[in-house]
C-alpha positions as CSV (number, residue, x, y, z in Angstrom):
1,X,-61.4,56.4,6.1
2,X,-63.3,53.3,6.3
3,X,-61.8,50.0,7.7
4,X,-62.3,48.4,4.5
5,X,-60.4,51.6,2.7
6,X,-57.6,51.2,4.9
7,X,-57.7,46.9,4.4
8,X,-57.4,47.7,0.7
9,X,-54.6,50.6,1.2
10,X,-52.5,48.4,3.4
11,X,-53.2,45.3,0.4
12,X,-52.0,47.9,-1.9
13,X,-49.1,48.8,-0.2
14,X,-47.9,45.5,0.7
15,X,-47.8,44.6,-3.1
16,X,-45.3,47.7,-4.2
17,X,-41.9,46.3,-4.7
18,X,-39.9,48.9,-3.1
19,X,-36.8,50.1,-5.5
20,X,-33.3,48.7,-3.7
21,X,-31.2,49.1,-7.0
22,X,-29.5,51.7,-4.5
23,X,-28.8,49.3,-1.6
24,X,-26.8,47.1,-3.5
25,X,-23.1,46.0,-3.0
26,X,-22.0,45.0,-6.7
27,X,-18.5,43.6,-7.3
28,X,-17.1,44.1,-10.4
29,X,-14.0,42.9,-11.7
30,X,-11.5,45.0,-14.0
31,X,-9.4,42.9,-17.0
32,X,-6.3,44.9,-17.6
33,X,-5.3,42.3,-20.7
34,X,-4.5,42.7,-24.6
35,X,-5.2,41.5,-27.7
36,X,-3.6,38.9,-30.2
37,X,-3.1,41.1,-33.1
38,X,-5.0,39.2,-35.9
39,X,-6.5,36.4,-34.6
40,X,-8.9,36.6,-32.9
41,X,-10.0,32.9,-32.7
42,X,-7.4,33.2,-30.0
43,X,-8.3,36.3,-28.9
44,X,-11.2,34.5,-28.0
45,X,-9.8,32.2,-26.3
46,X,-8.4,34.5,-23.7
47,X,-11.4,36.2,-23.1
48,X,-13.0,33.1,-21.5
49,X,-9.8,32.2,-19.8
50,X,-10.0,35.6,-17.7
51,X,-13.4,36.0,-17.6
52,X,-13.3,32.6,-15.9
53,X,-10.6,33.8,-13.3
54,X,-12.3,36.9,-12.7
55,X,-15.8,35.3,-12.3
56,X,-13.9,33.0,-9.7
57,X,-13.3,35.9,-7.3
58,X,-17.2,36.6,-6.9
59,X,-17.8,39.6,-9.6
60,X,-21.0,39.9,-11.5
61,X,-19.8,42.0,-13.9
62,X,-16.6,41.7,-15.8
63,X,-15.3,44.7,-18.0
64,X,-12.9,44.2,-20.9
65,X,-10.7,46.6,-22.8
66,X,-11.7,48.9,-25.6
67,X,-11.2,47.0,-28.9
68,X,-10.2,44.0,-26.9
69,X,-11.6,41.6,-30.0
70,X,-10.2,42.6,-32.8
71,X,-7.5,44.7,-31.6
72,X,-5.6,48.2,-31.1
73,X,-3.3,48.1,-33.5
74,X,-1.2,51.0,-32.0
75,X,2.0,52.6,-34.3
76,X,0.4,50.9,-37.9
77,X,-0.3,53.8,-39.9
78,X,-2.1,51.7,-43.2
79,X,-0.3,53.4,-45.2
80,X,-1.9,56.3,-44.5
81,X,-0.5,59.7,-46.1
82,X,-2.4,63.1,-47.3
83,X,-3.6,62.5,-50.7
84,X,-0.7,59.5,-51.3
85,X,-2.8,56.2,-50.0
86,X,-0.4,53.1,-50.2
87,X,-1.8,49.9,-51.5
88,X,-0.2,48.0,-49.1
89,X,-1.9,50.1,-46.1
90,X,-5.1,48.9,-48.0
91,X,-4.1,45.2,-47.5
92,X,-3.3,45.9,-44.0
93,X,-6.8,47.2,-43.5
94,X,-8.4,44.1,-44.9
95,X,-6.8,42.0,-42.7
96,X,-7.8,44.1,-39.9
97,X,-11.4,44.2,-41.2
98,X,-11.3,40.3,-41.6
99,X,-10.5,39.8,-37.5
100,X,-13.5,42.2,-36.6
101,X,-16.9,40.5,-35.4
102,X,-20.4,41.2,-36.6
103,X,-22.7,41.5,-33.2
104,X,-24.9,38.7,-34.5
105,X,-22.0,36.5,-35.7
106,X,-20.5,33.2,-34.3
107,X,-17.5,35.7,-32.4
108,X,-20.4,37.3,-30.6
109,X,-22.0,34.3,-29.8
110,X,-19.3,32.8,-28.3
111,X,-19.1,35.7,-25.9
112,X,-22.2,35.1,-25.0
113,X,-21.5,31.3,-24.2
114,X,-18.6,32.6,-21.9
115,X,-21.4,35.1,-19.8
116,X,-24.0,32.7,-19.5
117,X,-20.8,29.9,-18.5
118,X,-19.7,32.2,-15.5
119,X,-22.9,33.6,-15.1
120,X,-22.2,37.2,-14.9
121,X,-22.5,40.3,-17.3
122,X,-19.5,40.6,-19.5
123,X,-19.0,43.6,-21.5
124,X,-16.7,43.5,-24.0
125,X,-14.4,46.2,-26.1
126,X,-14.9,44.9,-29.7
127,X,-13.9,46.1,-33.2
128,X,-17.5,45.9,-34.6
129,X,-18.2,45.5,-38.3
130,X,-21.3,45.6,-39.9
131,X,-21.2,45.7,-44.0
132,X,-18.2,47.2,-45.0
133,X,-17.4,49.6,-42.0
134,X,-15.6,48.9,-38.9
135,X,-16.4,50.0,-35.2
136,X,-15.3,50.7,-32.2
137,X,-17.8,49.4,-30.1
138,X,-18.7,47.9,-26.9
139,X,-20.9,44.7,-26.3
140,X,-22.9,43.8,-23.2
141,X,-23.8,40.9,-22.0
142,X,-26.2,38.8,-19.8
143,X,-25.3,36.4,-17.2
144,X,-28.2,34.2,-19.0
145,X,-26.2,34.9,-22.0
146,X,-28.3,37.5,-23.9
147,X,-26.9,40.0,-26.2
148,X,-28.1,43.2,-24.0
149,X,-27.3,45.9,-26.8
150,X,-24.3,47.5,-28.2
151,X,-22.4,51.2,-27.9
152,X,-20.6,52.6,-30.8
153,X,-17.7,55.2,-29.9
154,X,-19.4,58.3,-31.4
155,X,-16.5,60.3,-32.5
156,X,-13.2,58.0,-33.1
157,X,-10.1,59.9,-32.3
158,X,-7.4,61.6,-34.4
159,X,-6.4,58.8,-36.9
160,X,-8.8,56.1,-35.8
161,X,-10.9,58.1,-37.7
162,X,-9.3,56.0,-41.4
163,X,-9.9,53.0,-39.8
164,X,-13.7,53.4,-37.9
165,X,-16.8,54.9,-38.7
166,X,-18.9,57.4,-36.5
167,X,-21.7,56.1,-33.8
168,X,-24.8,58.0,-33.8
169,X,-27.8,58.0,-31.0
170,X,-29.2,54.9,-31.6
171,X,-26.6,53.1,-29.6
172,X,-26.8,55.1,-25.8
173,X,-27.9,52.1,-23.6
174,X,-27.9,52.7,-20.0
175,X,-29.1,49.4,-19.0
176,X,-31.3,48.6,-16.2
177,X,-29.9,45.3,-15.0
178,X,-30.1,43.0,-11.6
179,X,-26.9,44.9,-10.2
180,X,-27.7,48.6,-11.0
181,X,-28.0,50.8,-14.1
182,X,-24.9,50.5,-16.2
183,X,-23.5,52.5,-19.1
184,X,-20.4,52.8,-21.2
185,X,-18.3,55.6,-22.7
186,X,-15.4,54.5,-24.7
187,X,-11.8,56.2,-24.9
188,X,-11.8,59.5,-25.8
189,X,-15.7,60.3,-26.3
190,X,-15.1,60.4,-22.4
191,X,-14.3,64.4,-23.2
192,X,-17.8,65.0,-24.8
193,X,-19.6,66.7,-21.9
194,X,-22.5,66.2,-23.5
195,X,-22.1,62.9,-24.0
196,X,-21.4,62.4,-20.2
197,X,-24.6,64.6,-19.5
198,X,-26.8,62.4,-21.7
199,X,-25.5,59.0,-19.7
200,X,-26.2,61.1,-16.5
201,X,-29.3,62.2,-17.2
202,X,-29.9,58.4,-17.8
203,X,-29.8,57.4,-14.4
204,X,-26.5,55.2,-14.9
205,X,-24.6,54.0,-11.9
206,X,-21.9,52.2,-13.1
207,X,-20.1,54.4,-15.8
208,X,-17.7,52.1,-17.3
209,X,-14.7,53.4,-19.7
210,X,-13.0,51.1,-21.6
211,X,-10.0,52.6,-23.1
212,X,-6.4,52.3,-24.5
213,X,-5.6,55.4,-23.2
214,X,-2.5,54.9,-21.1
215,X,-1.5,58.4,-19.6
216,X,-1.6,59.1,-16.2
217,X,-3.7,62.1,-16.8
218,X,-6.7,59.6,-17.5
219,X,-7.6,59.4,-13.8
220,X,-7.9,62.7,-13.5
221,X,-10.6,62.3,-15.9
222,X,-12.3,59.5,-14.1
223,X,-11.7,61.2,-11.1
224,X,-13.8,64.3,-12.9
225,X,-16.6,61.9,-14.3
226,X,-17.3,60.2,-11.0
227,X,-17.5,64.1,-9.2
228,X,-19.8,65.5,-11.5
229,X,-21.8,62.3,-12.3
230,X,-21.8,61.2,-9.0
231,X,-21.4,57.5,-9.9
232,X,-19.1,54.8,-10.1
233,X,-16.5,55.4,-12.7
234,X,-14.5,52.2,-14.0
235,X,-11.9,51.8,-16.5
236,X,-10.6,49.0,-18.1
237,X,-7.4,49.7,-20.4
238,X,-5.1,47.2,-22.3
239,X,-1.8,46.5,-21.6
240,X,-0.3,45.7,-25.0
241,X,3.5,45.2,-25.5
242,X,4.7,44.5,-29.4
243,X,4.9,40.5,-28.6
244,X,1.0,40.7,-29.6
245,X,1.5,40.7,-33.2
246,X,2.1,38.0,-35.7
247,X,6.2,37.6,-36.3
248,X,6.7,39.1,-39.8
249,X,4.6,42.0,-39.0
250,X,6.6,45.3,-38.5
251,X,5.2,46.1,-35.2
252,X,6.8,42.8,-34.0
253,X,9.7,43.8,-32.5
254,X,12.9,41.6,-31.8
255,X,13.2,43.2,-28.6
256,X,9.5,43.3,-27.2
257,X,8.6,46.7,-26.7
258,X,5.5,47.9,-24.0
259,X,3.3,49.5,-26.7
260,X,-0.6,50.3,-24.3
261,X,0.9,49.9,-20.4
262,X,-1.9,49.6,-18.6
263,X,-3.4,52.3,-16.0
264,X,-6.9,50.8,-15.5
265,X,-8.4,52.1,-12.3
266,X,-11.8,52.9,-10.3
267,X,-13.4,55.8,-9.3
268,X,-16.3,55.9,-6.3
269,X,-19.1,59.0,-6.4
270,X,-17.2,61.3,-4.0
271,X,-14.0,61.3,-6.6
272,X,-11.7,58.8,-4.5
273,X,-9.6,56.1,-6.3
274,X,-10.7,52.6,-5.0
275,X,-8.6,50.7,-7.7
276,X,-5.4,52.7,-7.9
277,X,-3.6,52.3,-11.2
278,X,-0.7,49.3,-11.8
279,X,1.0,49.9,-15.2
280,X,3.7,46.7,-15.3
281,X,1.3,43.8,-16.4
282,X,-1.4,42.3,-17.1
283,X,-4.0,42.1,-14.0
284,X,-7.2,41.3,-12.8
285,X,-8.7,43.4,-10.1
286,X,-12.3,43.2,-8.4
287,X,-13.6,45.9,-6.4
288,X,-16.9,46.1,-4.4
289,X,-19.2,49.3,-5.2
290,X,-21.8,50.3,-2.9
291,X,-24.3,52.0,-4.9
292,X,-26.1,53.8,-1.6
293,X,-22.8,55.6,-2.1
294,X,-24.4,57.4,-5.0
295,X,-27.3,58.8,-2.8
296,X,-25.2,60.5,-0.6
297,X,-22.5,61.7,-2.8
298,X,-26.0,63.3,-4.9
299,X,-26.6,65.0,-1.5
300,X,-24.4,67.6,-2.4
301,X,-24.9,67.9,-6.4
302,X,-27.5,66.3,-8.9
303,X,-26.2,68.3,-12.0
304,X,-29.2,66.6,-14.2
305,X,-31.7,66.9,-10.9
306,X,-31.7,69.6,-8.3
307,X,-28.7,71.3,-9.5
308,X,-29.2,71.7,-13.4
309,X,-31.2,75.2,-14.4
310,X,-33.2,73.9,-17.3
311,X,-34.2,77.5,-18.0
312,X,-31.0,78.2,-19.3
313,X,-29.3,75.1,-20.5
314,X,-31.1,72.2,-22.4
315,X,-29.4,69.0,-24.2
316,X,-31.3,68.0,-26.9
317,X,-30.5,64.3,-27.7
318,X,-30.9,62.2,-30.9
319,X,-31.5,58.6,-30.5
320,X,-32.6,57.7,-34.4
321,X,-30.8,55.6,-36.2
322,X,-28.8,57.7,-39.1
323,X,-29.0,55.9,-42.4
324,X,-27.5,57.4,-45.7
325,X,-30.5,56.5,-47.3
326,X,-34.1,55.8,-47.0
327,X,-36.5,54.2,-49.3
328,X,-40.5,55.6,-48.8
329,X,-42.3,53.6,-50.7
């Protein structure tokens, strides 16, 4: 090779930005916190007072809560019975859908205010509506304050199935951010393997769960995600107790009754706990994730790289947007 060859390979080469998303130390702070049952001006409210306290602490992302706006309304059955619907389950519902947010609304927006305030990435259990249906979704946002995307809980479980729609493919972000790739699985899609294989093959790092599920049993299923992902598994869960809903409603007990207690936790590639449960109160937590941990723990297993046999098992994802119908013109 010519000295002028190797002038231009070493120009070359001193131009490529080397990829250090592994070499990062991300903190991350965990809001263990609940709703105010219908209202979620307020609601509101106490999303930017903790996202404030927990972007105090140093953490560049903060992680709320499945349906923190809008609310888990745990033990209300609207009315619900086989083939007998109750009318007044139907004006239950429509005061539920009236404390949802639209992802391009004012609610939404004033998320965004609170990322772009504590500069960090906040993402945010929501109950999403768009027309007439309701979602259980998850927003993500920028610590410049954009609106990064949204994730839809696919399949809603048991009898959240009366009160939210289904997800489809179109909403599967793994996002490539500043502090690694993140993702989010909500609740219960958590026991969809092929769900989890899709956010593997993905690339993400940072696997958060936002849940309301309470038992201890869920960190066994972290545990099991962060093993066979090898990534960083973090859940957020509400702690709820019956005080949360307006006085007059029937969940509003005299006596105030723990209704979602808690249990959020964190989960590091090799399957240890680095955020051990606390199921009394509300908390905060911020934990420090060292994503070079993810090339060692991968070391050992890659189930979507060096350990997957592709000639015998294949996924086959669907990322289109499903619409009931579609006008060709």
């Amino acid at each position: 090779m010519s000295d002028p060859e190797i002038a231009s390979l070493d120009s070359t080469l001193s131009d490529l930005t080397l990829d250090t998303s592994f070499g990062k130390i991300v903190k991350i702070s965990i809001v263990q916190a609940g709703s105010i049952i219908y209202d979620t001006p307020k609601t509101l409210d106490k999303l930017e007072r903790l996202t404030v306290e927990a972007a105090s602490t140093g953490a560049e992302l903060v992680l709320f809560p499945e349906t923190f706006i809008g609310g888990y309304p745990k033990g209300v059955d609207f009315g619900v019975r086989m083939g007998l619907p109750i009318l007044d389950g139907r004006e239950e519902f429509k005061r539920y859908f009236d404390h949802a947010i639209d992802y391009n609304g004012i609610e939404a927006d004033r998320i965004s205010y609170v990322a772009e305030k504590c500069k960090i990435y906040l993402v945010v259990g929501v109950v999403e509506k768009e027309g007439t249906t309701l979602f259980s979704s998850v927003f993500f946002f920028g610590p410049d304050g954009t609106k990064l995307g949204k994730h839809r809980k696919l399949m809603p479980t048991a009898f959240e199935r009366v009160v939210w729609g289904c997800g489809d493919g179109a909403t599967l972000p793994v996002l490539d951010t500043s502090i690694g790739k993140v993702g989010a699985v909500i609740c219960w899609e958590n026991y969809m393997p092929m769900l989890r294989t899709c956010m593997y093959n993905k690339g993400v790092q940072i696997y958060l769960a936002p849940t309301v599920d309470d038992r201890e049993v869920w960190v066994a299923t972290m545990r099991t995600i962060a093993l066979e992902g090898r990534c960083f598994v973090i859940s957020a869960c509400q702690y709820l107790t019956s005080a949360a809903f307006p006085r007059g409603h029937s969940a509003h007990t005299k006596e105030e009754k723990v209704l979602i207690s808690g249990g959020s936790c964190a989960v590091n590639p090799f399957g240890e706990i680095i955020l051990k449960p606390s199921y009394t109160s509300e908390t905060i937590a911020t934990i420090e994730c060292d994503l070079s941990d993810i090339i060692a723990a991968k070391f050992d297993i890659d189930s979507v790289g060096h350990c997957s046999r592709p000639d015998i098992f294949q996924l086959v994802v669907n990322e289109k947007v499903q619409n009931s119908v579609t006008i060709e013109k």
